[in-house]
matplotlib code that plots the C-alpha trace (Angstrom):
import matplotlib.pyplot as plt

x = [0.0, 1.6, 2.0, -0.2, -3.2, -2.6, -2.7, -5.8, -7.3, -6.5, -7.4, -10.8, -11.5, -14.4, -13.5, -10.2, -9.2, -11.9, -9.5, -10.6, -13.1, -14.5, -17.9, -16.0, -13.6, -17.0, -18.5, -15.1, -15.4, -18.5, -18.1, -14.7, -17.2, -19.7, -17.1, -15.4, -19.2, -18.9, -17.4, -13.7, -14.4, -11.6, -9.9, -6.2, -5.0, -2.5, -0.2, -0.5, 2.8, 2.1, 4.8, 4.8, 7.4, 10.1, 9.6, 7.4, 4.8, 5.4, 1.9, 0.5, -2.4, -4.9, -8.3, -10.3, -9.9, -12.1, -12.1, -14.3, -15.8, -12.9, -10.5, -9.0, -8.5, -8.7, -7.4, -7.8, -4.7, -3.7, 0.1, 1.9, 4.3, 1.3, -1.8, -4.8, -6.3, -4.4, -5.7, -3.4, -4.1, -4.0, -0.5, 0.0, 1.4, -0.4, -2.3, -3.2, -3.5, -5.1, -6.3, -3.6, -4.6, -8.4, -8.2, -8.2, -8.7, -9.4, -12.1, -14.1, -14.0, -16.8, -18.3, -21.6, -23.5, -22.2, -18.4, -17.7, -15.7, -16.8, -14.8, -15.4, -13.6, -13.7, -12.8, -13.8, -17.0, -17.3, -17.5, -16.5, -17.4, -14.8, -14.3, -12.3, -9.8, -9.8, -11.5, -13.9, -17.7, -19.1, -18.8, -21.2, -19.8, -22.1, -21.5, -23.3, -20.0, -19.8, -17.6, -15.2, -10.9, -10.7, -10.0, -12.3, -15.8, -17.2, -18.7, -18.0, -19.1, -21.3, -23.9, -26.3, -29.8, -32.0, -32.8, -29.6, -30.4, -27.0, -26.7, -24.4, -23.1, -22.1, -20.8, -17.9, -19.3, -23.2, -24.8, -26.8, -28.0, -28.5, -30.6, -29.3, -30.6, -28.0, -27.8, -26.3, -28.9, -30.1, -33.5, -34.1, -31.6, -32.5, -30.4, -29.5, -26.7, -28.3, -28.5, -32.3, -33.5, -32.6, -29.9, -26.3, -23.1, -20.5, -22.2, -19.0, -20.4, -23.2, -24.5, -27.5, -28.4, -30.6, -33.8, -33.1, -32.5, -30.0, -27.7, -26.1, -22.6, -23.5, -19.6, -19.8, -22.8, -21.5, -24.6, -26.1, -29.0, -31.8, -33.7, -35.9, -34.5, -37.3, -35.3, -37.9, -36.0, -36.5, -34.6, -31.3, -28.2, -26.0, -23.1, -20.4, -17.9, -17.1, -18.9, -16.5, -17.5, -20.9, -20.7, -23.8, -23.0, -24.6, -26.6, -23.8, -23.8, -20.0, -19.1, -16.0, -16.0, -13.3, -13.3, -14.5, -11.4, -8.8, -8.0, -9.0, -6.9, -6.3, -7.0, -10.6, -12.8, -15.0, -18.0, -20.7, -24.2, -27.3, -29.3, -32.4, -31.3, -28.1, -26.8, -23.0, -22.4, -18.5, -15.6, -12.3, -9.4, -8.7, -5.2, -4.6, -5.8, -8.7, -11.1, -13.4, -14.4, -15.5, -16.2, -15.5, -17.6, -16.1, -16.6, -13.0, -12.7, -10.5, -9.1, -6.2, -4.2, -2.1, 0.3, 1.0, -0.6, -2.9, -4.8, -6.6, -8.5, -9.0, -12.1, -10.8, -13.2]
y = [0.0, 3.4, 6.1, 8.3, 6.0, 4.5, 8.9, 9.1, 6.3, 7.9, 11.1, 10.1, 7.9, 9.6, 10.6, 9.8, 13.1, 13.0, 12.4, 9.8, 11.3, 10.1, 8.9, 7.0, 5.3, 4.7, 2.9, 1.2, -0.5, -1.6, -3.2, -5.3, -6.1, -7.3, -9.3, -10.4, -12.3, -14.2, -17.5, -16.8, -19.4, -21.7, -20.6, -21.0, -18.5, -18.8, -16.5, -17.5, -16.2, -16.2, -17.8, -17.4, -18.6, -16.2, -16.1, -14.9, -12.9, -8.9, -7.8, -4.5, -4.5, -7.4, -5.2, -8.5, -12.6, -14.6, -18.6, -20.3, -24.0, -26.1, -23.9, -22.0, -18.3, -14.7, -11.7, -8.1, -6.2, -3.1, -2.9, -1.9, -4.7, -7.5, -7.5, -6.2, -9.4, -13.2, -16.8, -19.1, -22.2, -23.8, -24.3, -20.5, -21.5, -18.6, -19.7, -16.6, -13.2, -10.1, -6.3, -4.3, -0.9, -1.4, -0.6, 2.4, 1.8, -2.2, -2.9, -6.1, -9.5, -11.7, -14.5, -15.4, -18.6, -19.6, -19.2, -15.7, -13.6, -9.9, -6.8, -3.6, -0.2, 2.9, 5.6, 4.9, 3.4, 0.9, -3.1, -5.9, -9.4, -11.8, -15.5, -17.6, -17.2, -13.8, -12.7, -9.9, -10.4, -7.4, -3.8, -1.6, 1.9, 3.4, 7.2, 10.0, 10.3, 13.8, 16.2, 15.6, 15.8, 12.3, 9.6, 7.1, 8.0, 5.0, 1.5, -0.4, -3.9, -6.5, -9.0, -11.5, -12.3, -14.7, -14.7, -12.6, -9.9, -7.8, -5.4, -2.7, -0.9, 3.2, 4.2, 6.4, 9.7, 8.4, 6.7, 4.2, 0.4, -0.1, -2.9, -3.7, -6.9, -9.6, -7.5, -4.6, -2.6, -0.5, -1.4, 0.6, 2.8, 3.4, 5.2, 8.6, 10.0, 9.4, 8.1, 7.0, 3.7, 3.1, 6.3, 5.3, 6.3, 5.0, 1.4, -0.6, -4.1, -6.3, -9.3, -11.8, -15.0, -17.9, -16.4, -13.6, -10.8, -8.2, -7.2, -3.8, -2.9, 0.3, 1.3, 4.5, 4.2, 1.1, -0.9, -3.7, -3.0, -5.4, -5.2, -7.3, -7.3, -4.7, -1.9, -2.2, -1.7, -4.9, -3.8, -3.5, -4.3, -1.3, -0.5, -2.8, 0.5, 0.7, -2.2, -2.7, -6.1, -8.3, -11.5, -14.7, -18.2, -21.2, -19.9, -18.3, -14.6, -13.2, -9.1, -7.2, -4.3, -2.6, -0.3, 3.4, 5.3, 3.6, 4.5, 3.1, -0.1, -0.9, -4.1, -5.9, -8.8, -11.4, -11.9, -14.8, -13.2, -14.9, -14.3, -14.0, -11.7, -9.9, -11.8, -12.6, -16.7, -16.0, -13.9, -14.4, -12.2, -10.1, -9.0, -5.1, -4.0, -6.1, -4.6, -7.6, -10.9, -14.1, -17.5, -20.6, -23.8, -25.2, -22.9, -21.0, -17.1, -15.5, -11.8, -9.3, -7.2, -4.3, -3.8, -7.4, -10.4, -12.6, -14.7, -17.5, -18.3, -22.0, -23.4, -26.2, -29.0]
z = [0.0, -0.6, 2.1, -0.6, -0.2, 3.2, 4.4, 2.5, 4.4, 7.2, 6.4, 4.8, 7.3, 10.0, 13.8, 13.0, 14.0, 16.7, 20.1, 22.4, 24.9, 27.8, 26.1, 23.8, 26.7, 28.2, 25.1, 24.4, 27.7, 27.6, 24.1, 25.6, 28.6, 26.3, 24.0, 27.1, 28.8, 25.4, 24.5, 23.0, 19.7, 18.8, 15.3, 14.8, 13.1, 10.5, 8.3, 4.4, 1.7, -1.8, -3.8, -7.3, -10.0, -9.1, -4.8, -2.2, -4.1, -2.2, -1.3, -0.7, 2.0, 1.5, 1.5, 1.0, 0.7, 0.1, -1.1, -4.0, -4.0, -5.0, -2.3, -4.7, -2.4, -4.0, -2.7, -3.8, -2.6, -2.7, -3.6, -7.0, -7.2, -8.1, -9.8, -8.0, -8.0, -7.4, -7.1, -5.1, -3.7, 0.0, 0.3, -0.9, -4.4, -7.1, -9.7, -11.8, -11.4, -13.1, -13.0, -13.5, -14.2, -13.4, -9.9, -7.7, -4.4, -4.3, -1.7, -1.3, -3.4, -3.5, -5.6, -6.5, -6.1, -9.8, -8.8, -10.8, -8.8, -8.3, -7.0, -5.3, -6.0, -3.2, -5.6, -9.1, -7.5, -10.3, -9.8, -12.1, -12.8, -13.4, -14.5, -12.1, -15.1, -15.1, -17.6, -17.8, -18.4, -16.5, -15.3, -13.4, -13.1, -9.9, -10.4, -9.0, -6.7, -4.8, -5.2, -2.7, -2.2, -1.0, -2.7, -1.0, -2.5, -4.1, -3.4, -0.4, -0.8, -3.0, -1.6, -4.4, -4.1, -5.8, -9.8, -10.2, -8.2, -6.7, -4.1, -3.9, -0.7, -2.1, 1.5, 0.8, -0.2, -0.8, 2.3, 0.6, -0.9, -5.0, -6.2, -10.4, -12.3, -13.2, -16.6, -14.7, -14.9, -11.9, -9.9, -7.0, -4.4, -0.8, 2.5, 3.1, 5.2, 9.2, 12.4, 11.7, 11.0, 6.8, 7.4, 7.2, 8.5, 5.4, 4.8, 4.4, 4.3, 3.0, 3.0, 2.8, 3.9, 3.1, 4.4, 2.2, 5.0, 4.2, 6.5, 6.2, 8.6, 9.0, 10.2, 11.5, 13.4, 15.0, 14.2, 12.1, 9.9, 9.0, 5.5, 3.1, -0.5, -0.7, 0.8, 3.8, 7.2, 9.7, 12.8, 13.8, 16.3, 17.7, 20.1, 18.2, 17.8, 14.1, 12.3, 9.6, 7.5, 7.8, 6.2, 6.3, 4.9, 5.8, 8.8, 10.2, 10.7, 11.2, 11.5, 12.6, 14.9, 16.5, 19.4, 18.4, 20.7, 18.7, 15.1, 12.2, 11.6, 15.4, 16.5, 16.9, 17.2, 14.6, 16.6, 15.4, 16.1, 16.6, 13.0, 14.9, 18.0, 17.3, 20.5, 20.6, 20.2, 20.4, 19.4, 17.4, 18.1, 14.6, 13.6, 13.2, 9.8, 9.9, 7.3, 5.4, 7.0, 4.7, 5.5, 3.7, 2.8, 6.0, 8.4, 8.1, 8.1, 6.1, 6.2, 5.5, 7.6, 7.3, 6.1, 3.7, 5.6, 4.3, 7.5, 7.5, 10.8, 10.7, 13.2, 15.4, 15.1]

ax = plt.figure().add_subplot(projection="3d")
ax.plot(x, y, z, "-o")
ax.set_aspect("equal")
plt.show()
């Protein structure tokens, strides 16, 4: 990551400049009491390196990793001395990569239920649809970006529906959700910038599960919000500090927080919620940098962390 983008993260980023007052001490130590009442889960955590044909691939920070059917892992990184976008296997060895020049600000990777691989960008706000070769079959270019001096001011994340259907998560400059087909083309919006119920705070993650409930981490606000695939609010959970990723596979429900008092980056906690009531089943310990959460078809979570590491937290069974 260079020192231009990582000081425009900071910069970019809100309350960073806010110093810790006593509110927020307050609010940071009920959230580690809260954490603390709950089981600590059992993951062993484990550093992956890249190797490609010539060495250790050299990363720039891993803003998202996720892992496809057949264990095949994906990262979106965002360093200058590899592509943007690699595939490697278990054992670390890379199998392909891709992107140069596309990217911006690389933000979230995901893939759909039919194993294309999709990817987020924070400043040119546009998101593209990849084979698990690489090659290109979609773009959606958001738009209607603010005028603004910082570089972050696009799309966050990407979450997929039935029938096709995609949602998009515009948090950095817009505060809101956009429906498109699996055409590309736009539906319906919904969100404004807020502290209300269907307002936002920069909506930096999204996701939906089996029942069809979308889940919005509303980061700033330090909340989860509930919503039908209608745009129609259902509820929400709050007090989580900065909610940072949400992720729902297989009737599990995973987000990552960190402690509001402590700057963006610091050190946090995966906590496995309860679908139905928000309530904490456990925690995982997350590495500093933590920014996305994904699980795999086994139960696994995978993340990045500043400045170069690629983790995989592995469930002991």
């Amino acid at each position: 990551m260079s020192l231009k983008l990582f000081l425009s993260c900071v910069i970019c980023s809100p309350f960073w400049a806010q110093s810790p007052d006593a509110a927020a001490d307050a609010q940071a130590s009920q959230l580690r009491e809260l954490v603390r009442q709950a089981p600590r889960l059992a993951f062993e955590k484990t550093e992956l390196k890249i190797q490609g044909p010539g060495g250790a691939v050299e990363l720039g920070y891993p803003s998202s990793v996720t892992m496809d059917k057949t264990g095949v892992l994906y990262v979106l990184q965002r360093g200058d001395k590899a592509d943007p976008v690699l595939a490697f296997n278990r054992q670390g060895r890379l199998l392909r990569s891709w992107g140069k020049g596309m990217f911006k600000i690389p933000h979230s990777i995901r893939i759909d239920p039919a194993g294309n691989i999709w990817t987020v960008d924070a400043a040119s706000s546009r998101i593209f649809k990849f084979t698990p070769q690489g090659e290109k079959l979609m773009e959606i270019s958001v738009g209607e970006q603010p005028a603004t001096k910082c570089e972050f001011n696009g799309t966050t994340d990407i979450a997929f529906a039935p029938n096709g259907r995609i949602f998009i998560s515009d948090g950095y400059g817009n505060a809101r959700i956009l429906e498109y087909t699996a055409a590309g083309k736009r539906v319906r919006q919904w969100g404004s910038a807020g502290t209300g119920p269907g307002e936002f705070h920069l909506p930096h993650g999204i996701t939906i599960d089996e029942a069809g409930i979308l889940f919005v981490a509303d980061r700033e606000n330090g909340r989860v919000q509930r919503f039908d695939l209608d745009g129609h609010y259902l509820g929400e959970w709050a007090n989580f500090g900065k909610v940072f990723s949400v992720t729902a596979r297989d009737g599990a429900l995973w987000i990552g927080i960190q402690q509001r008092n402590e700057p963006n980056g610091s050190p946090g906690w995966f906590l496995k919620l309860d679908k139905r009531s928000g309530k904490i089943l456990g925690y995982v310990e997350s590495a500093r940098g933590q920014h996305t959460v994904n699980i795999t078809t086994t139960g696994d979570l995978l993340a990045g962390a500043r400045p170069d590491t690629v983790l995989w937290f592995r469930a002991q069974r």
